[in-house]
C-alpha positions as CSV (number, residue, x, y, z in Angstrom):
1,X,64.9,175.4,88.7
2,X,61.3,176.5,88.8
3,X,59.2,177.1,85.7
4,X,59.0,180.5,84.4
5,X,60.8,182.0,87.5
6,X,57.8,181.1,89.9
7,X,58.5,179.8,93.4
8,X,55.3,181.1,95.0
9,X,52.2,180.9,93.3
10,X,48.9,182.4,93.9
11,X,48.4,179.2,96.4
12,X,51.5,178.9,97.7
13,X,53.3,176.2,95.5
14,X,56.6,176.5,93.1
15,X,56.0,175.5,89.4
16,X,58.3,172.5,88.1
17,X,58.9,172.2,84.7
18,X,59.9,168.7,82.9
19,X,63.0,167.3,84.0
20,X,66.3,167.8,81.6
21,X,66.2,164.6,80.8
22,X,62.4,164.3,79.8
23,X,62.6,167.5,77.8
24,X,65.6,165.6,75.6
25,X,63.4,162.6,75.2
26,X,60.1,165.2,74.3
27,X,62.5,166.3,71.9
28,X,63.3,163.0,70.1
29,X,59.9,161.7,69.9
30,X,58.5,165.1,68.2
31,X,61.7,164.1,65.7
32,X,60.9,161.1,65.0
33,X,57.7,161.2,64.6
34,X,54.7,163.2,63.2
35,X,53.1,164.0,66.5
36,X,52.4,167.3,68.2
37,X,55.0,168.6,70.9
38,X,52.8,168.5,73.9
39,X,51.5,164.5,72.8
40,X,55.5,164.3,73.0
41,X,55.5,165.4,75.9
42,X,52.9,163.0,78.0
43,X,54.6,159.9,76.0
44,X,58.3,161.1,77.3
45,X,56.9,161.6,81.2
46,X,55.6,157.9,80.3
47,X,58.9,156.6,79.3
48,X,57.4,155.5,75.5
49,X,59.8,155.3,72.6
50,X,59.5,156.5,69.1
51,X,59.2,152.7,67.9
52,X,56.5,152.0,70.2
53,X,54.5,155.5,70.2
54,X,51.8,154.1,67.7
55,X,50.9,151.1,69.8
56,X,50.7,153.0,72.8
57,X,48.0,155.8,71.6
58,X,46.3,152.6,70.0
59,X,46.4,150.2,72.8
60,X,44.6,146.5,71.9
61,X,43.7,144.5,74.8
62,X,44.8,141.7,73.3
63,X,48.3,142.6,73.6
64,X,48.2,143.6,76.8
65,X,46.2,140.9,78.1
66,X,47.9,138.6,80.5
67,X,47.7,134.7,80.9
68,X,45.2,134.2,83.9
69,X,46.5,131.5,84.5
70,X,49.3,133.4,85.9
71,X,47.5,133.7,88.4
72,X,48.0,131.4,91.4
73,X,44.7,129.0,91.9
74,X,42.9,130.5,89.1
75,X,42.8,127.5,87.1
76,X,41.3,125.6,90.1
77,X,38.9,128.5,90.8
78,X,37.2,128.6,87.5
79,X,37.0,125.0,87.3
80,X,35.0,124.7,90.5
81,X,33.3,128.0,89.4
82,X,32.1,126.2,86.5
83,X,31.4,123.1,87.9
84,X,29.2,124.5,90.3
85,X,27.2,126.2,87.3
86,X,26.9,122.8,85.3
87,X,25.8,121.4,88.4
88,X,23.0,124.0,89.0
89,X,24.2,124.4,92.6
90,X,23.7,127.2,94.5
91,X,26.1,130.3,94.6
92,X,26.1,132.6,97.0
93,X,28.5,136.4,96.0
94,X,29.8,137.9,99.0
95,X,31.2,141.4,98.1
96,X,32.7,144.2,99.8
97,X,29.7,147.5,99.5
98,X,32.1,150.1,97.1
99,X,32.3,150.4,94.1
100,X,35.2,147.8,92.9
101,X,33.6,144.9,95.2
102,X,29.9,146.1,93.6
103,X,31.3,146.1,90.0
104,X,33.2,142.3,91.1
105,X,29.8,141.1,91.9
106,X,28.0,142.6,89.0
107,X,30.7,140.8,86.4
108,X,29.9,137.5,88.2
109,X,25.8,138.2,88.5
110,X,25.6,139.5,84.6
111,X,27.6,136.1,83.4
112,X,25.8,133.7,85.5
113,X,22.7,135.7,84.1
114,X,23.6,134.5,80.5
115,X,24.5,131.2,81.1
116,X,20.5,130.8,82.8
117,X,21.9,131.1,86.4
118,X,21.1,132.8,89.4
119,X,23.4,133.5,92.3
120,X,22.4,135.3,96.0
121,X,24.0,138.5,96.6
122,X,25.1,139.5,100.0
123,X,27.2,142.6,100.9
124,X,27.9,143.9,104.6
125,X,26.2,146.5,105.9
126,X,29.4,149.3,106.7
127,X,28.5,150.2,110.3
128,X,26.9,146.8,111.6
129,X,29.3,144.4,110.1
130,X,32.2,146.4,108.5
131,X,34.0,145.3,105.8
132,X,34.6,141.8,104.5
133,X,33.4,138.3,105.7
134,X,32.2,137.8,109.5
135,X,31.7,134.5,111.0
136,X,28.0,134.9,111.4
137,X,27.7,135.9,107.3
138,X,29.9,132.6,106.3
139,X,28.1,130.7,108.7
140,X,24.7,131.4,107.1
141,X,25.4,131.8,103.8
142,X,26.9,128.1,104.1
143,X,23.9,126.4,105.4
144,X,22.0,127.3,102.2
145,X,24.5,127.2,99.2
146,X,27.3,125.1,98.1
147,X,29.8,127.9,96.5
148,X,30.9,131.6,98.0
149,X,32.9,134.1,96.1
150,X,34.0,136.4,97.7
151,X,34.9,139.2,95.4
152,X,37.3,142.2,96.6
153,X,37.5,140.8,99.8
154,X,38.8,138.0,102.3
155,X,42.3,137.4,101.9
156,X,42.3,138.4,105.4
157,X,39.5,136.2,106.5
158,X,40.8,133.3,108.2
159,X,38.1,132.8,110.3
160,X,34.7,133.7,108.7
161,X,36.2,131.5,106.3
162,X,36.7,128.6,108.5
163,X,33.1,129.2,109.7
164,X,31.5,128.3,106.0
165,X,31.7,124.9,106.9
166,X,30.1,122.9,104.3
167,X,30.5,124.9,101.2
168,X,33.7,125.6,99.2
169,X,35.2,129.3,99.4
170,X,36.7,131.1,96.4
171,X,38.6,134.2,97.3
172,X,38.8,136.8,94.0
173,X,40.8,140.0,95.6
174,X,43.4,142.7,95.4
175,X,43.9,143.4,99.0
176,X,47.5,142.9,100.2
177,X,47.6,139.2,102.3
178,X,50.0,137.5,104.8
179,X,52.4,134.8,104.6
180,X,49.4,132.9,105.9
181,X,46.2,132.6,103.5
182,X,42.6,131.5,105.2
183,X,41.3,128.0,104.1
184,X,39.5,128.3,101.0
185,X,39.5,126.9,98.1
186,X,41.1,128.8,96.1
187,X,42.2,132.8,96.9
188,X,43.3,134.3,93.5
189,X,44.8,137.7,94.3
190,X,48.1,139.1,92.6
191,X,48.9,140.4,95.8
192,X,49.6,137.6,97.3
193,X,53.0,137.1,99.7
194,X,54.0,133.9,96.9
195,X,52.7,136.0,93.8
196,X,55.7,137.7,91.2
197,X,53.4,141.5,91.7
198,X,53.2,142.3,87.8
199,X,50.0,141.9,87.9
200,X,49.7,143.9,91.3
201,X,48.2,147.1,89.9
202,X,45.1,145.3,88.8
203,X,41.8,145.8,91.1
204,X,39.1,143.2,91.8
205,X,36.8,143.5,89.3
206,X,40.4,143.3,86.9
207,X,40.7,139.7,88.9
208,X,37.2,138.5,88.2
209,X,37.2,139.8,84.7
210,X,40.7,137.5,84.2
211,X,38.3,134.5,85.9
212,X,35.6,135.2,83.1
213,X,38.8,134.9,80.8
214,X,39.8,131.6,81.9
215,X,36.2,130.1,81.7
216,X,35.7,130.9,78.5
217,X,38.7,128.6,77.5
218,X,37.2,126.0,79.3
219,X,33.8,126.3,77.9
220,X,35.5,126.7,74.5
221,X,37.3,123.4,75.6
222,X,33.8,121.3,75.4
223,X,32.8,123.4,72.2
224,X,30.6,126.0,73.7
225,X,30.9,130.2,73.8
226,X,29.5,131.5,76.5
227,X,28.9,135.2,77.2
228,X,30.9,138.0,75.3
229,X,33.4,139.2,77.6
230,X,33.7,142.6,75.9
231,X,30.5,144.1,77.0
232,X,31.8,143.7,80.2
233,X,34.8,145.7,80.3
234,X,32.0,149.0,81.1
235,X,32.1,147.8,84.5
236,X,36.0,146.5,84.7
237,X,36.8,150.3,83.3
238,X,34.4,151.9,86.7
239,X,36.1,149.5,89.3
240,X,39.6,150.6,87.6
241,X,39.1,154.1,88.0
242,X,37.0,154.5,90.9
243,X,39.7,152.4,93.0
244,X,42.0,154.4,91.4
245,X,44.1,151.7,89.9
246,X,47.1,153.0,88.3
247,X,45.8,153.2,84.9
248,X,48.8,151.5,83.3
249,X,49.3,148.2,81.4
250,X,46.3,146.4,81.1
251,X,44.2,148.9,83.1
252,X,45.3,151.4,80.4
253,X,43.2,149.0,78.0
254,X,40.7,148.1,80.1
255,X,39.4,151.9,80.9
256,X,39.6,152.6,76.7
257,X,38.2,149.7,75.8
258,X,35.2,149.6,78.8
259,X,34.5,153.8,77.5
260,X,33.7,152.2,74.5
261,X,31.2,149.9,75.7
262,X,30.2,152.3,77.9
263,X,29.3,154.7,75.6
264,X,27.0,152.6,73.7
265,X,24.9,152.8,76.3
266,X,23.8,149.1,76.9
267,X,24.3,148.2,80.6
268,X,20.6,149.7,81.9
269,X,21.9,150.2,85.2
270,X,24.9,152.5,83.9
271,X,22.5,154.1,81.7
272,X,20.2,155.4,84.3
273,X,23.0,156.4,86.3
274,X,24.4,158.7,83.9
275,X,21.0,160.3,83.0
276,X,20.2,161.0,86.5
277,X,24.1,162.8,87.1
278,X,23.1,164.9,83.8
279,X,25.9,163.0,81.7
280,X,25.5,163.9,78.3
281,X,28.5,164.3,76.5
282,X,30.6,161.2,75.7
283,X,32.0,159.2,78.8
284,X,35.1,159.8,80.1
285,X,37.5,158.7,82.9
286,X,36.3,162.0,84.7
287,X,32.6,160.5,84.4
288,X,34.0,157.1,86.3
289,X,35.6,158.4,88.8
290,X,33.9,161.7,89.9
291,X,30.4,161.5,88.2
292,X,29.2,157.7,88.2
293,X,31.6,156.1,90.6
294,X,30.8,158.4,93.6
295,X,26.9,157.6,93.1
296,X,27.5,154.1,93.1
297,X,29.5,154.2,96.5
298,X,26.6,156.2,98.5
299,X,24.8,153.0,99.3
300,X,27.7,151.4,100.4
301,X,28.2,154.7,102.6
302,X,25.3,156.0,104.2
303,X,22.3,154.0,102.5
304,X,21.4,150.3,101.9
305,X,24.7,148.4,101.5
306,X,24.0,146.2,98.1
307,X,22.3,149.6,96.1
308,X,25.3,150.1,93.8
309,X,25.8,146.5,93.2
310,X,21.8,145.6,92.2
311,X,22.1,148.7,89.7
312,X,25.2,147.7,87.9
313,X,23.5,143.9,87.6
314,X,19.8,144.8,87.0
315,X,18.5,144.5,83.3
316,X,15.2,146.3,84.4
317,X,15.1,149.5,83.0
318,X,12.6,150.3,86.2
319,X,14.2,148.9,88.9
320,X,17.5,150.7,87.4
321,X,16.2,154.1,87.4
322,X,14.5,154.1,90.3
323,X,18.1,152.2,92.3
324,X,19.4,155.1,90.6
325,X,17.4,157.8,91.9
326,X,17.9,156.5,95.4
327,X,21.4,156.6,95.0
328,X,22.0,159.9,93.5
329,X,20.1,161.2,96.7
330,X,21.8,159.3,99.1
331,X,25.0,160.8,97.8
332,X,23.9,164.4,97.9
333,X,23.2,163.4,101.7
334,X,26.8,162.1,101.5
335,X,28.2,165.4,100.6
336,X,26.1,167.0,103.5
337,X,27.8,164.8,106.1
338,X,31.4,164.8,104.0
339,X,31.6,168.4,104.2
340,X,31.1,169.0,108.0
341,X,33.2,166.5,109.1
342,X,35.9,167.5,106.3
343,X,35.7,171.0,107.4
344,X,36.9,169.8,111.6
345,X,39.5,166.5,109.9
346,X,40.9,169.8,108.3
347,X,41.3,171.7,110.7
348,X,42.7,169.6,113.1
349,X,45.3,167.9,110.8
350,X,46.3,171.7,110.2
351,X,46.7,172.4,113.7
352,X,49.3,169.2,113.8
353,X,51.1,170.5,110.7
354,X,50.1,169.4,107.1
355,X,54.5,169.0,106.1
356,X,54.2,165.6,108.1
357,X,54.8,162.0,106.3
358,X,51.2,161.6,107.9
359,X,48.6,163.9,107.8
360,X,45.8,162.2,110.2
361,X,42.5,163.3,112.7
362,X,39.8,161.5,114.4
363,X,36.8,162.6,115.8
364,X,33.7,161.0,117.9
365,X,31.0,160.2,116.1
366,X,32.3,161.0,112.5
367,X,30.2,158.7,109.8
368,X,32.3,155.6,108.6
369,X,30.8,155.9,105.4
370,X,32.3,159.4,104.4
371,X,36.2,158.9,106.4
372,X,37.9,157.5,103.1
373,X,36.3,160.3,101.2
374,X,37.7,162.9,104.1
375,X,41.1,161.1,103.9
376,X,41.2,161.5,100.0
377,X,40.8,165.3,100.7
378,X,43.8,165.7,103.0
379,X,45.7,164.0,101.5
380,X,45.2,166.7,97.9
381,X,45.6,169.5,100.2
382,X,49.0,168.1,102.0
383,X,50.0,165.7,99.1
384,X,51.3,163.7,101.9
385,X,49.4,159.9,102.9
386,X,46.6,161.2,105.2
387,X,44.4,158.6,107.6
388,X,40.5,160.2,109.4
389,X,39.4,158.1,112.1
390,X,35.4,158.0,113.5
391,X,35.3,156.8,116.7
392,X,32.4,154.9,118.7
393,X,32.1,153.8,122.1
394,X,36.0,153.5,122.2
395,X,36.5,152.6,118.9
396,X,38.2,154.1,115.9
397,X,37.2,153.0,112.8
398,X,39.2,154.9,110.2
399,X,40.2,155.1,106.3
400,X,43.6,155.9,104.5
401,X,44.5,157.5,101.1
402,X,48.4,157.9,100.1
403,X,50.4,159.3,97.1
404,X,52.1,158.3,94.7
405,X,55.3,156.4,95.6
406,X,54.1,155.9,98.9
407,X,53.2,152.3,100.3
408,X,50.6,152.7,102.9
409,X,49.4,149.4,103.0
410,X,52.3,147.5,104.0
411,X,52.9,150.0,107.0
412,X,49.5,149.0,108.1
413,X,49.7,145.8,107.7
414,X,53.1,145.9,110.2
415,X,50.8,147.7,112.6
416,X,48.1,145.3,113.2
417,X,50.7,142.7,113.8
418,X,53.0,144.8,116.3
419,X,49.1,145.0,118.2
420,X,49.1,149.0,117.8
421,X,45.8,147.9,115.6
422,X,43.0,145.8,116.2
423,X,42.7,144.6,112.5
424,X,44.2,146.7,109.2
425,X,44.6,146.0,105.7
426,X,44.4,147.1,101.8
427,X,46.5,148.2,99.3
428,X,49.9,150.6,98.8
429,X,47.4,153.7,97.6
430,X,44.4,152.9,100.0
431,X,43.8,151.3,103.5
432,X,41.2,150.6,106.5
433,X,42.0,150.2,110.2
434,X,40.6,149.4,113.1
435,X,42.2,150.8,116.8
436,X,41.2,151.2,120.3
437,X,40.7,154.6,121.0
438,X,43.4,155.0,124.1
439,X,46.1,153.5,121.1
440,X,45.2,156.2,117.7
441,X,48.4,158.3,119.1
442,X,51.0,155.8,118.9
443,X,49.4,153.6,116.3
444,X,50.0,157.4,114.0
445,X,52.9,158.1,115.8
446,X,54.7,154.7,114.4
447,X,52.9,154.7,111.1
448,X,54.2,158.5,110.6
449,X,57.7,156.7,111.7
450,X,57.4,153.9,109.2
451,X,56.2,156.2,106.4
452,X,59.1,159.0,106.7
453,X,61.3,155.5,105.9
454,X,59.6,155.7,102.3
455,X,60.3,159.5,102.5
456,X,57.1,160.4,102.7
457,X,58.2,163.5,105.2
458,X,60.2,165.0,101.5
459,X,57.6,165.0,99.3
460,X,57.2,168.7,97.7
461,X,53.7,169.1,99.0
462,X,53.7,172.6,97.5
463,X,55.2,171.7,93.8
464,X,53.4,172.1,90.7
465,X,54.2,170.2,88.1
466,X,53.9,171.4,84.3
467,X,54.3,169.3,81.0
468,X,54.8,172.2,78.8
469,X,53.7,175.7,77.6
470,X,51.0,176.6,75.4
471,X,49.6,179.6,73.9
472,X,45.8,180.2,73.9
473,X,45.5,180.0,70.0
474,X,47.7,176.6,70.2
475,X,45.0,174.6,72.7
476,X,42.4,173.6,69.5
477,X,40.1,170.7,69.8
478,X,42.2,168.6,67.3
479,X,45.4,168.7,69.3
480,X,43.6,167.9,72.7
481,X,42.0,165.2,71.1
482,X,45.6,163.6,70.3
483,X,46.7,164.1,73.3
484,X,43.8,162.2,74.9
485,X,44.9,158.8,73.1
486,X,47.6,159.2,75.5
487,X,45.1,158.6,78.2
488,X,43.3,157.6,80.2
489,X,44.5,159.9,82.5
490,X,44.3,158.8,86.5
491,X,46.2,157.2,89.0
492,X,50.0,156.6,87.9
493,X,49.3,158.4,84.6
494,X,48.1,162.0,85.5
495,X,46.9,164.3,82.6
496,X,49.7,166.8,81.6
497,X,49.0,170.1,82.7
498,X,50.2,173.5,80.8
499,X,51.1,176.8,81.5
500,X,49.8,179.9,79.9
501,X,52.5,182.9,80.3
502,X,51.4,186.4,80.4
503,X,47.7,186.3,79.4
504,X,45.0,189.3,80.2
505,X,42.0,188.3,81.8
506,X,39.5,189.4,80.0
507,X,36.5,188.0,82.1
508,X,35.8,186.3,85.5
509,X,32.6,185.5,87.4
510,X,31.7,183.6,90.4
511,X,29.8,180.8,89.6
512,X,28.1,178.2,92.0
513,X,29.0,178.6,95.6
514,X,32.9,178.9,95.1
515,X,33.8,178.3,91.5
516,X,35.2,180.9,88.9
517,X,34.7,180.7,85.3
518,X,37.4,183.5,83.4
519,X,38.1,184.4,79.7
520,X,42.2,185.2,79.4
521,X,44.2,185.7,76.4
522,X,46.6,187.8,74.0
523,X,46.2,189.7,71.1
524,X,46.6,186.4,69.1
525,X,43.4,184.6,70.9
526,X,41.5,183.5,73.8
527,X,40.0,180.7,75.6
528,X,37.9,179.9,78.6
529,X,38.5,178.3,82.0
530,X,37.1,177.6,85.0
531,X,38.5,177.2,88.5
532,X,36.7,174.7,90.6
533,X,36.9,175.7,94.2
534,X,38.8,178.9,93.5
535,X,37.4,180.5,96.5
536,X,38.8,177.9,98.9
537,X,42.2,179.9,97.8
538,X,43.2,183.1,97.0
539,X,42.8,182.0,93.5
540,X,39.4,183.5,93.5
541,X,39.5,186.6,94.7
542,X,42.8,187.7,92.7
543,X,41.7,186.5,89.7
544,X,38.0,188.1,90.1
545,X,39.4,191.4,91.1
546,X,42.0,191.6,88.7
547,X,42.5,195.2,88.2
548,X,43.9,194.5,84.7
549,X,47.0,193.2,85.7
550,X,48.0,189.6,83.9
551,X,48.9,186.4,84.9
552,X,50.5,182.7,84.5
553,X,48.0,180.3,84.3
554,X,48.4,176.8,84.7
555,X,45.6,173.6,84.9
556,X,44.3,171.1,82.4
557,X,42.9,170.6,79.2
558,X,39.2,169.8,78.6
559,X,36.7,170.0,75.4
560,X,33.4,171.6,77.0
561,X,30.5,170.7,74.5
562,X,27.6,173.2,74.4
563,X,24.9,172.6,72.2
564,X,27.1,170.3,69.9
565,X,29.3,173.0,70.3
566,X,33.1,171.8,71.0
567,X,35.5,174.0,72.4
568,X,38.8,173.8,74.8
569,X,38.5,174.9,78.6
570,X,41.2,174.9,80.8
571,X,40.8,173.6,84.0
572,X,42.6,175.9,86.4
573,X,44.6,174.5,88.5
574,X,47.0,178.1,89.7
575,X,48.4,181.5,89.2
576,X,50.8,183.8,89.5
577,X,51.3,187.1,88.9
578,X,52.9,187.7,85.8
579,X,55.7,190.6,86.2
């Protein structure tokens, strides 16, 4: 049944209210205990009982912290790790040019830093290597060090691998592998074929973070410290978000705890990141993910590869904001080239029919650095898994984003062995390919096939779902800021979202090129909200043009500081018309 009687909405979806059976368990929590009716609510969607509420909106790391040793080959990993740094040998850091791999590298770069070591850092370059090890990389890198690590990469890499002859290969990664794993030393990756998966949801700076674990018990073991692992968790809690990790278990606590750090403001390179994005109210998951992450990523993208990865390392305050400068440029020029080849990948994934299980176009020519970003896009206006292919002298080199309960990486995997690809890999919510151009429309044709088996083809692409119903003189700072130690709020563990019912709008003005900021209320009290992107819809214009007539609203709650200032702002998400 749809919630408040809508099943059309100002952009074209049906509102869902909670289930029957989530309502019931709202309805026990709010019992027994002494928290607010909409925290309820987020902890029932989350499946948290009453007994175990507390330690939830309190989460401590260290009881959620698994064993790394777990983890197949991490013991033997951190024991060469550390043997090569007793041994003053040299390490050489290969690492994949986004933001996870850049974050892996930083974690390894800022603890070898403490312990008086240096280590060489070397990420591809996107367009004349692509991503992960090559043979010619291995091959150098080899010749002049004794240890690689690669770091959100080369589970895949059997034979760059096998090139690094002479020096011993450590594998830290995430990505989904074969039965077969390349030669190296060690490959630590929950993902695995052999591994149990409950540590699957973790990302690779979550691995390298659990190698930085396991060697501090081995230094403790001979009666030294080393660094403090806590500082670090600011980059473990970017990585997690800007991967978009499903922020449960130990991500949960990884994400709180590295906000924390973060906020202290102590990593330079962070620090002159969020000055230049204009970051200054206290750091949120919102900040990782939209504000911070995407600057890190535009070197990786469309600039010099190993950017994001020298800013999150440096400790020159300098070099950090002039890395950051550069980036927060490039990534203007990134939105320059996103939005032109987002506006044709639209178009043509419309013209095929957005109610697919795969929503998917390719063009000549479109930038390899900006594809994923595209493919994120389709895949929030079709909420089905969604794949944009650039293609190059005959090549199509192309990016996927899925949803939620939707396993695109194993479906791609499948592909490169049946030969429809010429190399494809990654995880269930993100993957890359590679395909000969005369093969994209069967390679999408059986991928479509393999993901309507997951029943991607029934998702309710135009369902909205709503947590509860508030009134305008409910949403107060205090009760948003309760319902945000239910957070953080990302992949796997969205933010609830509310419904106002029959509110006046009392103001509305265009703001920016397409946005919409509006006053609405009742008799009993008002708030503000703004619309991002309202005028992609007809969210805009109805709402603009009111004529007095009132509305369901529905979106998201946010505390918009002003000149120390804290108030509640919704973040619209839709409307109807109220009748």
């Amino acid at each position: 049944m749809s919630f408040l009687g809508i099943e059309r909405s100002l952009t074209g979806r049906r509102w869902i209210g909670p289930s029957v059976e989530i309502a019931r368990a709202a309805k026990t929590l709010e019992q027994r205990t002494d928290l607010p009716a909409p925290v309820c609510q987020v902890l029932a969607r989350r499946g948290v009982q009453a007994e175990h509420a507390e330690g939830f909106l309190a989460p401590a790391l260290r009881d959620l912290m698994p064993d790394p040793r777990s983890l197949k080959d991490m013991t033997k990993a951190a024991t060469r790790f550390l043997n090569a740094v007793q041994k003053r040998e040299k390490i050489a850091i290969f690492a994949d040019y986004d933001v996870d791999g850049g974050s892996s590298a930083a974690l390894l770069l800022a603890w070898l830093r403490q312990m008086g070591r240096e280590a060489t850092l070397y990420i591809p370059d996107r367009i004349d290597e692509g991503y992960g090890p090559n043979d010619e990389a291995m091959a150098q890198l080899a010749r002049s060090h004794d240890l690689i690590v690669c770091v959100d990469c080369g589970t895949l890499s059997h034979g760059p691998i096998a090139a690094a002859a002479g020096a011993d290969v450590l594998v830290l990664d995430h990505h989904l592998g074969t039965e077969e794993l390349p030669d190296a030393l060690a490959v630590v990756n929950p993902n695995r074929q052999d591994e149990s998966g409950d540590l699957g949801h973790l990302c690779a700076a979550g691995v390298v973070f659990l190698l930085l674990v396991e060697l501090r018990r081995l230094l403790r073991e001979t009666g030294q410290t080393g660094p403090d692992l806590m500082a670090f968790l600011d980059l473990v809690a970017l990585a997690t978000v800007a991967d978009v990790a499903p922020l449960v278990g130990v991500n949960r606590a990884f994400v709180r705890q590295g906000l924390k750090v973060l906020a202290r403001r102590e990593r330079v390179g962070l620090t002159a990141l969020a000055d230049v994005a204009g970051v200054d109210t206290e750091p949120n998951a919102y900040h990782l993910g939209f504000i911070l992450g995407p600057r890190v990523n535009a070197g990786g993208r469309i600039g010099a590869a190993d950017l994001g990865a020298r800013l999150l390392a440096s400790d020159d305050p300098h070099e950090a904001a002039a890395l950051a400068e550069r980036l927060d440029k490039l990534n203007t020029e990134r939105r320059d080239i996103e939005a032109a080849v987002r506006a044709t990948a639209l178009a043509q994934a419309e013209a095929r029919g957005l109610d697919r299980p795969l929503v998917w176009a390719a063009g000549a020519d479109w930038h390899p650095g900006v594809v994923g970003i595209v493919a994120s896009r389709l895949k929030e206006a079709a909420g089905r898994p969604s794949i944009v292919i650039g293609i190059t002298d005959g090549i199509g080199k192309g990016s996927g984003r899925s949803v939620a309960g939707i396993d695109l990486g194993q479906p791609i995997h499948r592909l490169a062995a049946e030969g429809l690809l010429l190399k494809g890999g990654g995880h269930k919510m993100a993957a890359g390919l590679t395909v000969e151009e005369s093969k994209i429309e069967p390679a999408m044709a059986r991928l479509s096939e393999l993901l309507e088996k997951q029943g991607a083809g029934s998702i309710g692409a135009a369902d909205l779902h709503i947590d509860g119903m508030l009134m305008p003189q409910a949403a107060a700072v205090e009760l948003v800021q309760k319902i945000e130690q239910a957070g953080p709020f990302g992949a796997a563990a969205p933010a609830p979202r509310y419904a106002f019912a029959d509110v006046a709008i009392r103001y509305a003005k265009r703001v920016g090129e397409n946005h919409l900021k509006i006053s609405f209320g009742s008799d009993a009290g008002s708030m503000d909200a703004i619309c991002f992107g309202a005028y992609d819809t007809e969210l805009g214009p109805a709402l603009e043009m009111h004529g007095g007539a009132r509305f369901h609203l529905a979106g998201r709650l946010d505390i918009n500081t002003w000149r120390g200032r804290q108030s509640v702002q919704l973040r619209l998400e839709d409307a109807a018309c109220a009748q």
